[in-house]
C-alpha positions, -999 to +999 in steps of 0.1 A: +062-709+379+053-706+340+034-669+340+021-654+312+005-616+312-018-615+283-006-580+267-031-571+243-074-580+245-094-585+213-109-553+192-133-555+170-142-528+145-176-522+131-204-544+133-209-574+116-242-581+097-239-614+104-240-609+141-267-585+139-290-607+120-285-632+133-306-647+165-291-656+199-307-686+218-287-688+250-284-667+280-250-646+282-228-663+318-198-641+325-169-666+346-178-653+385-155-668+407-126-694+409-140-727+394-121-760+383-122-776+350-103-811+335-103-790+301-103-755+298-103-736+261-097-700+256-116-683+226-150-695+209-147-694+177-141-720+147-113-743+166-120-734+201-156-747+196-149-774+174-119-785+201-142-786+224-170-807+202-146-835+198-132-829+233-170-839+246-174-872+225-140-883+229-142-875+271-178-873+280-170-876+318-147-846+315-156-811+325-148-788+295-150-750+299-148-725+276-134-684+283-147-659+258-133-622+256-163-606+239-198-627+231-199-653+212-196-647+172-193-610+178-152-613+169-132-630+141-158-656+136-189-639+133-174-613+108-159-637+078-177-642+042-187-678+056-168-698+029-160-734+040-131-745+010-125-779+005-099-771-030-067-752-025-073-713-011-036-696-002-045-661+001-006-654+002+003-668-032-015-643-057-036-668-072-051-700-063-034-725-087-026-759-073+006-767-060+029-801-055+001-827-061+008-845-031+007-815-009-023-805-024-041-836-022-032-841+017-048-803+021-081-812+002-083-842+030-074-822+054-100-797+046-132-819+036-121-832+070-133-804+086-164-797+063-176-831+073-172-825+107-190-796+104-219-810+082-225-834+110-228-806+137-254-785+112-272-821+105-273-828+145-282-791+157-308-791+132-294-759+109-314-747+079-297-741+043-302-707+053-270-715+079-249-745+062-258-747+025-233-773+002-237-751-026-203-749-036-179-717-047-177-699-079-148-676-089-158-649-107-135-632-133-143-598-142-119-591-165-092-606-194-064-613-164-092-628-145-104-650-171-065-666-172-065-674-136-096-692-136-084-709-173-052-715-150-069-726-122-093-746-137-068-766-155-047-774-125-078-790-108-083-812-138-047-821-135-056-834-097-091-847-110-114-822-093-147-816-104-150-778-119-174-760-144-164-728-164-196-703-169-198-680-193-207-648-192-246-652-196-247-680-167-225-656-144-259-631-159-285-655-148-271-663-112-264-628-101-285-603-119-248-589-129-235-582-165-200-575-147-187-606-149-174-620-182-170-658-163-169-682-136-155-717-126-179-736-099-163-761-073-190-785-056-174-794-025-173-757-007-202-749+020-213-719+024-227-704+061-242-676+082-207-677+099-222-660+130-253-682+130-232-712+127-212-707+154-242-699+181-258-723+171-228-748+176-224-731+208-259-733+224-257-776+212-226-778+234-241-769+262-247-779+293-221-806+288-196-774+279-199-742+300-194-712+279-186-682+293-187-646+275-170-616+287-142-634+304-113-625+291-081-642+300-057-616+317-030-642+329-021-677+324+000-692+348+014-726+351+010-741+394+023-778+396+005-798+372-020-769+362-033-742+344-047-710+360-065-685+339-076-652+358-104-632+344-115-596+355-142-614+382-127-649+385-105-680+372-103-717+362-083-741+368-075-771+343-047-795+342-047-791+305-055-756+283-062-748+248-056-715+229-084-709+201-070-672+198-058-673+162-035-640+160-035-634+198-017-664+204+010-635+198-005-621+232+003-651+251+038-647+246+039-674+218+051-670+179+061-637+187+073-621+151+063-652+133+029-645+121+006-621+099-022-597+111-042-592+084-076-572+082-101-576+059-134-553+053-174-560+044-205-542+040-241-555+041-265-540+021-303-530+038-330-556+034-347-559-002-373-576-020-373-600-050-395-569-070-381-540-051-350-533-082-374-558-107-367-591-119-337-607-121-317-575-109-297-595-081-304-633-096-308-661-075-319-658-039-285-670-030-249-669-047-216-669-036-189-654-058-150-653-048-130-635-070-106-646-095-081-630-083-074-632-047-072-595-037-106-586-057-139-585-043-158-616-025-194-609-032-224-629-014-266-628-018-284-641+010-323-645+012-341-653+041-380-651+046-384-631+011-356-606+022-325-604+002-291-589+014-259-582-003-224-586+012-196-575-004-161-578+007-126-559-003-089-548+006-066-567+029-041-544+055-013-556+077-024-541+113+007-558+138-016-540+164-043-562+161-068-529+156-080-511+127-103-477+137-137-463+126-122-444+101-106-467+087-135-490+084-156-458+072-130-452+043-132-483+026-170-488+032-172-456+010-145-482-018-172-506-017-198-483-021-182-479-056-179-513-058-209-525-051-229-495-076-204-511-106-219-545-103-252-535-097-258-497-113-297-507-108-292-512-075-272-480-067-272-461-036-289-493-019-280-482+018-254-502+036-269-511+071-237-527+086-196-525+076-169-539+099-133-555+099-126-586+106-090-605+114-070-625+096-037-646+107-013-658+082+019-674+088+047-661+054+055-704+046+018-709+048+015-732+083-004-731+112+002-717+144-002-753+162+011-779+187+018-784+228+039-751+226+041-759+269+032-787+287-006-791+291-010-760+267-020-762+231-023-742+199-050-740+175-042-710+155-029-690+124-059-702+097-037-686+068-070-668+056-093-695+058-109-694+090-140-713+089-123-749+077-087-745+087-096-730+124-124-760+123-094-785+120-071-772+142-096-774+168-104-813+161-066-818+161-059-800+190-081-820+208-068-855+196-035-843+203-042-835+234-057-868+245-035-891+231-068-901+211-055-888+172-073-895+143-050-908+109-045-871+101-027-858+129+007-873+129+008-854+089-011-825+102+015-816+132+042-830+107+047-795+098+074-766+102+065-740+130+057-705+112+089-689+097+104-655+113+093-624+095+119-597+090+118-567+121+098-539+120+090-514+106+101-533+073+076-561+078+053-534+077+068-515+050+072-552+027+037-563+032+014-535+029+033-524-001+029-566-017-008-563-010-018-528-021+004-540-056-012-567-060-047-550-052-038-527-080-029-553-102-067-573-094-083-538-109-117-547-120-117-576-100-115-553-068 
């Protein structure tokens, strides 16, 4: 018999603003007792929820069920910047030009795939622009070396034929209140959300059809005959078939051990404001979205809801194997992006922070995902390489069509893929990769 002892349980750090302001709808239903299932996914986030969304309309009859550590969109997928990236996004490569054409191009499918998958969940579950807003992306370049990589970038998606517009200086003005920024380049096709919103709202639509349950962490999965037992602190399911929506803590399952990346990243959300609270025009539009030009500087978002503004800024990347950063840690680079977040807005300094907090990242080192029937009956959807909301989103719709047979056109390219290359052993992973990422966050400077 197939056992696995799950060695490590989610821990999240901080919380998120996104969870805090965002509503709930449904009532919390710990797993009590030994139930059975014909699908059972562990993990609600991007791809275990979106598994189990095409799961329901491609086997209505089937009883899908659903095991949650913590609460719904109080982990990984409640706490990211809510980017959905249809053009290319590797996190790993120091800058976001495109790459082989034709490898590009089947990535751009592959991710407007997902976005489309998503805009018809936020068009059936009735979500406001205030949740799923097609605005599109800008990256904002705050200094000369910025300025080249989005000249650099900009050019490479003309090469390709995607749609972009450089800003100057005065439109970056106009948008964000900001004289920080000396440019931009826009991209149409990117959607931003209220990550945490988004996902309990996609959550309360499942159900009844899927049962969620919160606070049911999966402490052993074991393989009996033809099925899948997963025991929980007061109970377990029962499923012929599993799927693993853990990202990073596939790793805790006993799979792609020393193959993948655990990186944190770090946010703070600024108090509630008013449009005349600073004066006009102090933080722009009621809503922007800025990445930064250079991967390792500062994401920076403005949210507005009911006549309320907030700020969300988010900096510095760290390789935690553990899978935990601490309070301290979280505390120390709130105070960074205290800094950072007076520079871009001096007439906005010492605006309190109400909420900062880590989130997870998994990335693999050759850039694939974490994916595949890695046993019989059991099934990865993880490693989103750094972009969780569209790349988690996919996995979770390919998961499911690999696992009944059913595939869409996409999914004999999408599992076409290497598994995740070996990194070297510790403690020189360690060593290698914080020392690439703090260089290279010293080389973004201003953009950070």
């Amino acid at each position: 018999m197939t056992r696995h002892v799950v060695s490590r349980l989610p821990c999240d750090t901080g919380t998120s603003g996104w969870e805090a302001i965002g509503e709930r709808s449904f009532t919390l239903k710990p797993l009590e007792g030994d139930i059975t299932a014909d699908w059972l996914i562990i993990g609600a986030g991007f791809a275990g929820l979106s598994a189990a969304r095409r799961l329901s309309s491609l086997r209505p009859a089937d009883r899908i069920v659903i095991l949650e550590a913590r609460e719904v969109a109080k982990g990984p997928a409640g706490r990211n910047s809510g980017f959905m990236i249809d053009v290319p996004h590797n996190l790993s490569a120091g800058e976001y030009s495109v790459a082989d054409e034709t490898v590009t191009a089947a990535e751009i499918r592959q991710n407007r795939l997902a976005i489309n998958f998503a805009r018809n969940i936020a068009e059936e579950f009735g979500m406001s622009r205030e949740v799923f807003d097609p605005s599109g992306k800008v990256n904002a370049a705050a200094s000369a070396r910025g300025m080249e990589l989005n000249d650099k970038y900009a050019r490479s998606l003309g090469r390709i034929g995607e749609a972009h517009t450089l800003l100057d200086a005065e439109q970056m003005r106009e948008m964000t209140g900001s004289h920080y920024y000396r440019g931009g380049l826009h991209t149409p096709g990117a959607v931003m959300i209220q990550p945490a919103r988004y996902i309990r709202t996609l959550a309360a639509g499942l159900q009844p059809k899927v049962c969620v349950h919160e606070h049911s962490p999966v402490l052993e999965l074991s393989k009996a005959g033809r099925d899948w037992i997963a025991k929980s602190s007061r109970g377990s399911v029962t499923a012929p078939k599993v799927i693993l929506g853990v990202n990073g803590h596939i790793e805790s399952f006993g799979h792609f051990a020393g193959r993948l990346l655990h990186i944190f990243t770090y946010a703070s959300m600024t108090k509630a404001f008013s449009k005349d609270e600073f004066g006009p025009g102090v933080s722009g539009n009621d809503r922007w979205a800025l990445l930064p030009a250079d991967p390792m500087g500062a994401t920076v978002r403005k949210v507005t809801s009911e006549g309320r503004s907030r700020i969300v800024i988010r900096t510095r990347f760290t390789y935690d194997p553990a899978l935990k950063v601490s309070e301290q840690r979280v505390a120390h680079i709130a105070a960074e992006q205290r800094k950072s977040f007076d520079g871009r807005f001096p007439e906005m300094a010492g605006l309190p922070m109400d909420y900062s907090w880590a989130g997870a990242l998994c990335l693999s080192k050759n850039h694939v995902p974490a994916f595949g029937e890695i046993e019989d009956g059991l099934y990865s959807a993880c490693c989103e390489n750094g972009l969780g909301t569209v790349k988690s989103t996919l996995a979770g719709m390919m998961a499911a069509d690999l696992a009944t047979g059913s595939g869409c056109a996409e999914l004999e390219q999408y599992r076409n893929q290497p598994e995740p290359s070996r990194l070297p052993p510790q403690p020189f992973a360690w060593l290698g990769v914080n020392s690439v990422i703090r260089f290279q966050e010293l080389r973004a400077g201003r953009e950070g």
